[in-house]
N, C-alpha and C positions, 0 to 999 in steps of 0.2 A: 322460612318461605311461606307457611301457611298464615304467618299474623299477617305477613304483608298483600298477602293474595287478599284474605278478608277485609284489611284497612281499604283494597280497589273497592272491592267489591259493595263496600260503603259510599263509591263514588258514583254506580253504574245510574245512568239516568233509570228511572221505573217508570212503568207501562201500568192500564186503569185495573188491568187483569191482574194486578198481584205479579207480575212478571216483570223482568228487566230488560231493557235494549242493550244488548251485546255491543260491547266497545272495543278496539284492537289494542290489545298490547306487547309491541316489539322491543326485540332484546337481542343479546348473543345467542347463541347455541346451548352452552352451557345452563341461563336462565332460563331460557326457553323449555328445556327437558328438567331442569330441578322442577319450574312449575306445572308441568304435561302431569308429572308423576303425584304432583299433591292434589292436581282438580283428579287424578283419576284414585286417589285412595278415599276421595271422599263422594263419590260417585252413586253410593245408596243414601245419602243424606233425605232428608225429608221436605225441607225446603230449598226455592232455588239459592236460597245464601249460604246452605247448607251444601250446595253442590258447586259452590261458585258458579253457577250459570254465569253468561255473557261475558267472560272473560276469553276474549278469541286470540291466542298465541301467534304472535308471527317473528318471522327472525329477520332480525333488523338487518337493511341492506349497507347500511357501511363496516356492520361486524362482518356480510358476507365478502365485499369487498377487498376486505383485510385477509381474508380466508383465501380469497382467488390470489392474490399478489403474492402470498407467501408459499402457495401453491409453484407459483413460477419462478420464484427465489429458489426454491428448495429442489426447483431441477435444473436451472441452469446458472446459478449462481454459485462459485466457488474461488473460496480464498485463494487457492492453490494454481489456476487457469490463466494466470498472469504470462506466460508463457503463450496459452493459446489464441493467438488474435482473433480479434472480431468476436471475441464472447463480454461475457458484461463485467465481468472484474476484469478484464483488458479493457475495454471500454471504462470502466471506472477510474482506472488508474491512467487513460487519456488523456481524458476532461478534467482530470483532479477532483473529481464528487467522493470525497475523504467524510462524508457524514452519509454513505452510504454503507446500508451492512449490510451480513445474512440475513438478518431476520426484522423481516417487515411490521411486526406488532411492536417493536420497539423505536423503528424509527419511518413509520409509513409513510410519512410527504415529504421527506427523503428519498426513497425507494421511488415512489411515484412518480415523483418527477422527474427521476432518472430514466425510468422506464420509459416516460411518455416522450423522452428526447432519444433515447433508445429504439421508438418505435417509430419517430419521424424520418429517423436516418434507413432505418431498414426500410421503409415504405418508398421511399424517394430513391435510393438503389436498385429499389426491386423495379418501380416504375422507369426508369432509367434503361435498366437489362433489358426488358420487354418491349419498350417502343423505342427504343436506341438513341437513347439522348447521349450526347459527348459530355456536358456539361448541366450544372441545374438551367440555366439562361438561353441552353439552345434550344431549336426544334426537333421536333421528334421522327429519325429516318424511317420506323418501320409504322407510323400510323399517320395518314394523310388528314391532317385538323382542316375542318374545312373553310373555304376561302373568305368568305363572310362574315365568321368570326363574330366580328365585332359588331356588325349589322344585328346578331340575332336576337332576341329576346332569352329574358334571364332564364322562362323556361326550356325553351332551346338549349341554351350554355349546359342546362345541368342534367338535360338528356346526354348530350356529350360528354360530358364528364362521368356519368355514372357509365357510359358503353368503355370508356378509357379505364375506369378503378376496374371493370369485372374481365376486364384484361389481364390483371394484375392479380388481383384473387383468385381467378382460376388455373394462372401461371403457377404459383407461389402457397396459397392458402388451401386451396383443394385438391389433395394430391393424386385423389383419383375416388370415382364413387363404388369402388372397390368396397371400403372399408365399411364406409356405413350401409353398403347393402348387405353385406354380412351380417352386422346386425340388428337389420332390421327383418335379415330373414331369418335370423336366429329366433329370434321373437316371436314370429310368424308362426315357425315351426312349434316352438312351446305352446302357444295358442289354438294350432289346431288338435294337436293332442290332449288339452284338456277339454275341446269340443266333443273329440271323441270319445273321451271318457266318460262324461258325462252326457251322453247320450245312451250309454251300455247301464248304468245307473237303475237300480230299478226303481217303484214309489216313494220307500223308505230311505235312498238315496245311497244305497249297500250295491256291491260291484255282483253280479250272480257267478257262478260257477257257468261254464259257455259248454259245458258237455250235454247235451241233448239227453232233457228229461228230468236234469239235476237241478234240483230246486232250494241248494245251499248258498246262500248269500255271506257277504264278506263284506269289514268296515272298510276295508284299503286294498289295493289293486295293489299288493307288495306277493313277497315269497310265499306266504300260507295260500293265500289263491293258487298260485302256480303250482307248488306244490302238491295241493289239491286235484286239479285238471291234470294233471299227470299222473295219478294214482288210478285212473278209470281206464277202462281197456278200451279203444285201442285210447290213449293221451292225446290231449289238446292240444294240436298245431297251433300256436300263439305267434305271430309276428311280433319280433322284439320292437317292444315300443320305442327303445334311443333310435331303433334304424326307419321308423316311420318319415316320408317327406311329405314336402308336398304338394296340393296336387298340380303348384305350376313345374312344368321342366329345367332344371337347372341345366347349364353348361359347365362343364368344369373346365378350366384353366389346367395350362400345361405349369409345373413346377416350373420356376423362374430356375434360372441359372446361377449360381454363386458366385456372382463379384467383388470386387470391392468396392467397401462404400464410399462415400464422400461425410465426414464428419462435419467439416462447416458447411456445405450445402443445408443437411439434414436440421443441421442446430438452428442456422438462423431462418430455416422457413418455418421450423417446431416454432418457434420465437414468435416469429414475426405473426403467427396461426392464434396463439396464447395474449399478445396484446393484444388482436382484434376484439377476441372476446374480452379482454378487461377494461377497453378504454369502451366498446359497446355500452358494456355495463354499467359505465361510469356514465356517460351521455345519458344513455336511458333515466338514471334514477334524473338529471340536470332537465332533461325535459317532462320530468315526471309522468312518464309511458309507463304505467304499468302493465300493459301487457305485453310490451317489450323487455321491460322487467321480467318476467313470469315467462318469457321462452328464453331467457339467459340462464335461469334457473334450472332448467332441463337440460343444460350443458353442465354445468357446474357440478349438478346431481353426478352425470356420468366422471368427469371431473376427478370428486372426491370420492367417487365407486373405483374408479380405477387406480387411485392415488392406496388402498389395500384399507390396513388397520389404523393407518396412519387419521385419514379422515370421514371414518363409519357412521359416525353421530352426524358428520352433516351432510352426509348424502341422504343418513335418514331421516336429516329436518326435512330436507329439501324436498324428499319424496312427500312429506307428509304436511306439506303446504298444499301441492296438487291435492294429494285427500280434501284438506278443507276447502279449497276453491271451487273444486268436480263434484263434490258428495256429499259433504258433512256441515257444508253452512247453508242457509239461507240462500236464495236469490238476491236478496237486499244485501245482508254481509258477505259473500260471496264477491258481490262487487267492488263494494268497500272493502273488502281484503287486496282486491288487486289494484284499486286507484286510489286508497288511500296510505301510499308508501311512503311520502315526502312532505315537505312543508316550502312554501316560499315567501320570506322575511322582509324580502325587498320589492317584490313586485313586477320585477324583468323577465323577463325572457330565459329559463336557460340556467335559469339560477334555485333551481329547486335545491335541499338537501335532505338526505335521509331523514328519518322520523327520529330514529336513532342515536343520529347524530347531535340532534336539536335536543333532542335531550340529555346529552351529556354536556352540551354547553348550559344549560338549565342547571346541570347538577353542579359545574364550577362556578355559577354564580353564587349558590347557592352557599358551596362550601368557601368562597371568601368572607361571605356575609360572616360564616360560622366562625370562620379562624379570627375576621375583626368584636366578637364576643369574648374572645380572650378565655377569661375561667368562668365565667357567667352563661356555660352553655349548659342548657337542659330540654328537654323532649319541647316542654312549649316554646323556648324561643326558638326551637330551629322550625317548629310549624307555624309559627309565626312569620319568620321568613320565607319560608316555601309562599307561603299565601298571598305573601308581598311584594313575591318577584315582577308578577303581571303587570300589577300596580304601579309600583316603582319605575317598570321599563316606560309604563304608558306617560309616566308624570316628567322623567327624564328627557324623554324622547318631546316633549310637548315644550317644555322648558329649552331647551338647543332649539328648534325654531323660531322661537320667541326671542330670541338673543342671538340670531342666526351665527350658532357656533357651526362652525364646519366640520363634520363626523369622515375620519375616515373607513373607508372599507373593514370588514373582519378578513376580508380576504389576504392571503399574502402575495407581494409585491415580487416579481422575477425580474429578473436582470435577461438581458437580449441572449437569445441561444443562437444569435449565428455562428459566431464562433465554433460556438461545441459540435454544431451541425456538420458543419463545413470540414470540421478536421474525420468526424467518423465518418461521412458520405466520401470523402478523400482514401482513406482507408479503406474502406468496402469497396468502392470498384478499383482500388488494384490489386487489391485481394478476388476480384469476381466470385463473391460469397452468394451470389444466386446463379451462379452457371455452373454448373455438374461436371466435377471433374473427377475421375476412379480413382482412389489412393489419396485422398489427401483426410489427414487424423488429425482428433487433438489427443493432447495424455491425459487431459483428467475426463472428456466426455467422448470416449473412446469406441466406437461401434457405437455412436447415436442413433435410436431410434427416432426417427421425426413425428410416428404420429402414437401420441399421448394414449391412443384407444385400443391401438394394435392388440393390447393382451386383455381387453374386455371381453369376460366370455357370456354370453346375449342370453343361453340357458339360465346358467347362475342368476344373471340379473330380471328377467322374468319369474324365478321361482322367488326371490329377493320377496321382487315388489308383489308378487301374490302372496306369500308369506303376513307381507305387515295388511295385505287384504284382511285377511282373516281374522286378524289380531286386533282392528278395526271392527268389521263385523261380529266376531263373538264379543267383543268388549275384555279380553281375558289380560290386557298387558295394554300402558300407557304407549309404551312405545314398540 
């Protein structure tokens, strides 16, 4: 990893001052932290080649992609559920999507596109339930479209249409702002207690002893303090700092009742909650929004925080993208860290794709080049070819209009989903999988919990992310 950090690092454009213009380089998770930890063990170097300067890390958005979908694979997708209707190996076994598996890194635009006809049906059901359509082709009993319709201008239409979807998402997608107020006052609360703290702080930044006249200081506000203030006569009434609140009034809620739950209710709103954010994500990178990008990211972060051990590393890339965008770059790369995520090949609308991505199709071109070398491969012809790719694409590409060959898309080609539509949006309302009924289970997702954040605890994740502060500011640990 180090020769090849320094091989970039031979590439960075240079500045008049002996200095270099930092360039982005995105990757997985994995590549990401192997190189975090070599620019940070060489971090006293002498020169900026010596510290790799201008190499700014970022984690590629189609490896995160793949992160999110197998994220949602891995909670509601199960070989065994064929039994439980209306889930997605019942829906798989449907449609007949037989190149459909567990695990999304093996066969992503599989999965994907399951998903995304998985996400149409539940969207259209749920729209269905809420403004009372009988059929997709009727009208809608419980919301009055207004009479002019077809008079209006397109911006009209698509005020109406957005007041109809927030219908539906806060039927279905927002199940109550319960949860995220908890933690956001969870946070709240961590925050103001290290305001407090650090205010009792003396010059040298040492906690004092609070018995009047005692002029012993301490590095940490832990048990040796306490212990201390308690040893003087009369002892130091300390209010336990876990029971500090604050200083707005909370209301507490009566303990809900114990009923029982609805298992497909809970599953397919968790669901249908889980695609908004992944197809969001996907849109975002297509119109190349990066700062749409970068508030999908702060889901994701919680995401893979609450997904446990399972996905710690990319909760803690994700935290520490924020670091570089908020703190640690430039204004100029700063910016270019969040609008420079995507590339567009074709020039349309809508058609951006990962950076990430464009370079692993770089790197198959590359290694055909390599496989048609046969046994005449060695270090210069393949940087030979690296070098020629640009070249070659430009001379090819110039050559097919000149002979007007007809090029088709790299895209791939889908066959009509009405069909598939039509049979699970069939299924879902006679099944009424968005209308709440007590007792009804499945066997393998059994006492589903709907919302994914429920056992996030806001303490923990506050002390997390002031944790990797530190670790940041002293410079002690890459990550």
């Amino acid at each position: 990893m180090m020769s090849i950090l320094y091989q970039f690092f031979s590439y960075l454009p240079k500045t008049g001052n002996g200095g270099v213009d930092g360039q982005l380089f995105s990757g997985d998770q994995l590549t990401v932290e192997r190189a975090v930890n070599v620019i940070s063990s060489v971090a006293n170097g002498y020169t900026p080649e010596d510290r790799l300067e201008g190499i700014n890390l970022q984690l590629g958005d189609w490896h995160a992609g793949v992160k999110v979908l197998s994220l949602i694979y891995s909670r509601f997708f199960n070989g065994k559920s064929d039994s439980d209707i209306c889930t997605l190996f019942s829906d798989r076994t449907l449609i007949n999507r037989r190149n459909v598996t567990g695990d999304p890194h093996s066969s992503y635009r599989a999965n994907r596109d399951f998903l995304y006809v998985i996400f149409q049906s539940r969207a259209i059901a749920a729209a269905m339930t809420v403004l009372g359509f009988a059929d997709k082709t009727s009208a809608p009993a419980n919301y009055l479209l207004p009479t002019d319709m077809e008079k209006m201008r397109k911006a009209q239409k698509l005020d109406c249409l957005h007041e109809i979807s927030a219908k539906v998402v806060d039927a279905f997608v927002f199940q109550s702002s319960a949860e995220v107020n908890n933690i956001v006052d969870g946070v709240l609360n961590e925050e103001e207690r290290d305001i407090l703290q650090q205010q009792e702080l003396t010059a040298e930044g040492r906690f004092p002893c609070r018995f009047p006249g005692c002029n012993k200081t301490f590095k940490y506000n832990g048990k040796t303090r306490r212990s201390h203030e308690l040893s003087h006569e009369p002892p130091v009434q300390v209010e336990d700092p876990t029971l500090v609140t604050t200083s707005t009034p909370t209301c507490t809620t009566p303990p809900k009742e114990s009923k029982p739950g609805d298992d497909v209710y809970n599953y397919n709103c968790a669901l249908l909650t889980d695609c908004f954010l992944f197809f969001n994500f996907l849109d975002a990178i297509k119109e190349g929004d990066g700062a749409r990008i970068m508030r999908q990211y702060k889901y994701i972060m919680l995401y893979c925080k609450a997904d446990g051990s399972h996905s710690t590393k990319y909760a803690l890339e994700c935290l520490y993208q924020f670091f570089l965008v908020h703190a640690l770059l430039s204004q100029r790369d700063s910016e270019r860290f969040v609008w420079n995520r995507s590339v567009n090949n074709s020039g349309k609308k809508g058609t951006n794709i990962p950076s990430d991505e464009d370079t692993e199709h770089s790197n198959n071109h590359t290694k055909q080049g390599i496989r048609n070398l046969g046994p005449n491969v060695t270090e210069k012809a393949v940087q030979r070819l690296s070098h020629a790719e640009s070249p070659t694409a430009s001379i090819l590409g110039h050559l097919d209009d000149s002979i007007k060959r007809l090029l088709r898309s790299g895209k791939h080609s889908t066959g009509s989903l009405e069909r598939d539509l039509n049979e699970l949006i069939k299924r879902e309302v006679e099944f009424n999988i968005f209308t709440e009924s007590e007792g009804r289970s499945y066997k393998q997702f059994s006492s589903f919990q709907r919302d994914r954040l429920a056992n996030l605890d806001a303490s923990s994740l506050h002390q997390w992310i002031n944790k990797h502060k530190k670790n940041i500011t002293w410079g002690i640990r890459a990550r």
